[in-house]
C-alpha positions in Angstrom: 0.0 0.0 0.0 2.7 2.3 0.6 4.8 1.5 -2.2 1.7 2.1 -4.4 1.4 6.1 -2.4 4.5 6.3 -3.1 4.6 5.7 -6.9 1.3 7.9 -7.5 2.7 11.0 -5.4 5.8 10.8 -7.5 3.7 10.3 -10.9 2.0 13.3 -9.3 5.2 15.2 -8.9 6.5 14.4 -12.2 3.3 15.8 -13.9 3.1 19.1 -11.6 6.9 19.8 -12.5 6.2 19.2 -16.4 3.1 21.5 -15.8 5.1 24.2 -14.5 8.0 23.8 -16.8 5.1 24.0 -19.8 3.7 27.4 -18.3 6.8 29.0 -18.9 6.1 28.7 -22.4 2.6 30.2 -22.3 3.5 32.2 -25.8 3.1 29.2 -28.2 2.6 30.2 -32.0 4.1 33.6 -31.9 3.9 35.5 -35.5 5.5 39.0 -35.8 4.6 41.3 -38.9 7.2 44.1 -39.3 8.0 46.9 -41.7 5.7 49.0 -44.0 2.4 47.2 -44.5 1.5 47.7 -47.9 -2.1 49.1 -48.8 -2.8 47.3 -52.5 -5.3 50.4 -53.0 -2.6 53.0 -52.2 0.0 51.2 -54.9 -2.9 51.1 -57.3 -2.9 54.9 -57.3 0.7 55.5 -57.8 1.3 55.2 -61.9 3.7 56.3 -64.4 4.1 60.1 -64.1 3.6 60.1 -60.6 5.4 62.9 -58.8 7.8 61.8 -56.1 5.6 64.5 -53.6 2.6 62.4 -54.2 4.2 59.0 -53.6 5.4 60.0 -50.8 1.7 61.3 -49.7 -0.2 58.2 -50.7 2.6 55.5 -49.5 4.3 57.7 -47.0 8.0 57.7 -45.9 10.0 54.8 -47.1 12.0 52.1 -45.6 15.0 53.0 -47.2 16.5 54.9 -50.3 19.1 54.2 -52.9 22.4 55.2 -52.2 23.1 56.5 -55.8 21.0 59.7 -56.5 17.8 58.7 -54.3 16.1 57.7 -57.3 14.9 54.5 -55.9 12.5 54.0 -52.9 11.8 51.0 -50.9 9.1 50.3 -48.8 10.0 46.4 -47.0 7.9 44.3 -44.7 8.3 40.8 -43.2 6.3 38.0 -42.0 7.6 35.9 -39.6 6.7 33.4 -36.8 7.8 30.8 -34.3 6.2 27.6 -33.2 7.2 28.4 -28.9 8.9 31.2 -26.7 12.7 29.4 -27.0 12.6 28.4 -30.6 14.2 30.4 -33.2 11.8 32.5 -35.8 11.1 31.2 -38.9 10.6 34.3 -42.0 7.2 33.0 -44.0 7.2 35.9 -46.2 9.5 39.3 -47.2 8.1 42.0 -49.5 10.2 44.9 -51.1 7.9 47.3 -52.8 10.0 49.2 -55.3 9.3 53.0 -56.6 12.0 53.9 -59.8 11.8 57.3 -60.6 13.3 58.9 -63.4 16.0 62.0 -63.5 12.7 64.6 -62.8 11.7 62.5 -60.1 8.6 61.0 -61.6 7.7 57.8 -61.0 9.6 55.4 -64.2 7.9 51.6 -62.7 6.9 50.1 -59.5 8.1 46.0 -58.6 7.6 44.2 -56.0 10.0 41.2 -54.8 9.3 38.5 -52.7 11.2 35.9 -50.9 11.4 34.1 -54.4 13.4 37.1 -56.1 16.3 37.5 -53.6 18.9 35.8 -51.3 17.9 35.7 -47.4 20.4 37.1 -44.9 21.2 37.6 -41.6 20.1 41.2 -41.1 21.3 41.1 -37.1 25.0 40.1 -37.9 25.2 43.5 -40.4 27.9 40.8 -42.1 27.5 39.7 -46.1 29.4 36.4 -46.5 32.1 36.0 -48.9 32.9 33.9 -51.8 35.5 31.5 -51.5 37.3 30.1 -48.6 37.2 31.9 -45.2 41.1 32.6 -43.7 41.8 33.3 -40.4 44.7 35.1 -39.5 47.2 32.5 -39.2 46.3 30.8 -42.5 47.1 34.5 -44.1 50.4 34.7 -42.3 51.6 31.7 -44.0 50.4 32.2 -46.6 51.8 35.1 -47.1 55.5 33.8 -45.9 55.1 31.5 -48.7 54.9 34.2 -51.4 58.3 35.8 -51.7 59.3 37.9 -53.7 63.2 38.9 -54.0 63.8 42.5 -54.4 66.0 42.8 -58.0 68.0 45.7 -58.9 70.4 46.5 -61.8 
């Protein structure tokens, strides 16, 4: 009889630990939707000829702007979620609304990319990987006392 107590306190134990250690994650199926959320009605209006004053009346200020001669706006927006509190988040969806404008600042074409149309990267690490093999330090000190080259003069 006691062993039997003993056995169903600690089953009950076990399950009011679980319990608690399930409470913690009370925020199950987070989703997060940042950025400029794009108004299809709002884009409809802005056509060829558009003035860059009007744009930026109907769609507001962008997300960022080329660096060569501001002729390009962007207005990006994200979709992401994760499935509990500790896992990492998952991007479902990315969408960069372009706005090319021409030398008197009138609106050329409008794009919009996707997910589809582009490479993902880390936007946290501010770092764009390289091509080729990675070196640390060491590897380009030898390498670089492997490459001599004698000095010659006439």
């Amino acid at each position: 009889m006691i062993r039997r107590n003993r056995s169903a306190i600690a089953r009950l134990a076990v399950a009011a630990v679980m319990g608690l250690a399930l409470a913690g994650c009370s925020k199950i199926g987070e989703s997060y939707q940042r950025g400029y959320i794009l108004d299809e009605a709002a884009l409809a209006s802005v056509k060829k000829g558009t003035s860059a004053e009007q744009v930026l009346h109907t769609l507001g200020t962008p997300s960022t702007v080329s660096t060569v001669g501001n002729k390009t706006w962007y207005y990006i927006s994200e979709n992401s979620h994760r499935k509990a509190q500790f896992l990492p988040e998952k991007t479902d969806d990315r969408r960069v609304t372009a706005i090319y404008f021409n030398s008197a600042m009138r609106v050329e074409r409008t794009a919009l990319y996707g997910l589809q149309d582009g490479v993902v990267f880390d936007f946290i690490s501010r770092s764009t990987p390289a091509a080729g093999v990675e070196q640390n330090f060491v590897g380009q000190l030898f390498r670089g006392l492997t490459r001599f080259d004698p000095i010659t003069t006439n």
